[in-house]
C-alpha positions as a printed NumPy array, in Angstrom:
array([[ -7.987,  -8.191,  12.613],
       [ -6.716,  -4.579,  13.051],
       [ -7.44 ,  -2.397,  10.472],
       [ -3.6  ,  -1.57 ,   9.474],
       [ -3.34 ,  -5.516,   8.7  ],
       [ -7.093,  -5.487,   6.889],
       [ -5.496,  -2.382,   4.857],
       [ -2.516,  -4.537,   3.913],
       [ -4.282,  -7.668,   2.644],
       [ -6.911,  -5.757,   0.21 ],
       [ -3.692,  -3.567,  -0.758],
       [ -1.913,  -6.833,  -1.488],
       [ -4.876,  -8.1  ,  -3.186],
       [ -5.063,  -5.72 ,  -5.166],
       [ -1.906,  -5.32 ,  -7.072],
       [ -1.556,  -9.579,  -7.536],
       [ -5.264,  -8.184,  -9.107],
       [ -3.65 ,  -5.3  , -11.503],
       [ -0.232,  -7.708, -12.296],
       [ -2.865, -10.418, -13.512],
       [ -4.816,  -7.852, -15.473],
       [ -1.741,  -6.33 , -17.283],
       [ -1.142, -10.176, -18.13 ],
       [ -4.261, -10.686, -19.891],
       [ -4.025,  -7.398, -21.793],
       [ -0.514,  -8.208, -23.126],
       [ -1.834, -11.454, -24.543],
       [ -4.738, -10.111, -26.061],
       [ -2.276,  -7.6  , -27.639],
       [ -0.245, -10.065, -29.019],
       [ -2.871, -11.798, -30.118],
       [ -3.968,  -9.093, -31.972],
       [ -0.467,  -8.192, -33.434],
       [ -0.091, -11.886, -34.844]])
């Protein structure tokens, strides 16, 4: 695999990584609020 593509993929990985993240932290907020 090229490196531009190998860039790509871990880059890609790692915002679906961050989005998930921010998910869990908004439900332990609410969970917390209720």
């Amino acid at each position: 695999m090229p490196p531009k593509l190998v860039m790509q993929t871990l880059n890609q990985l790692w915002l679906q990584l961050q989005k998930s993240n921010v998910q869990v932290a908004i439900g332990r907020y609410r969970d917390e609020q209720s």
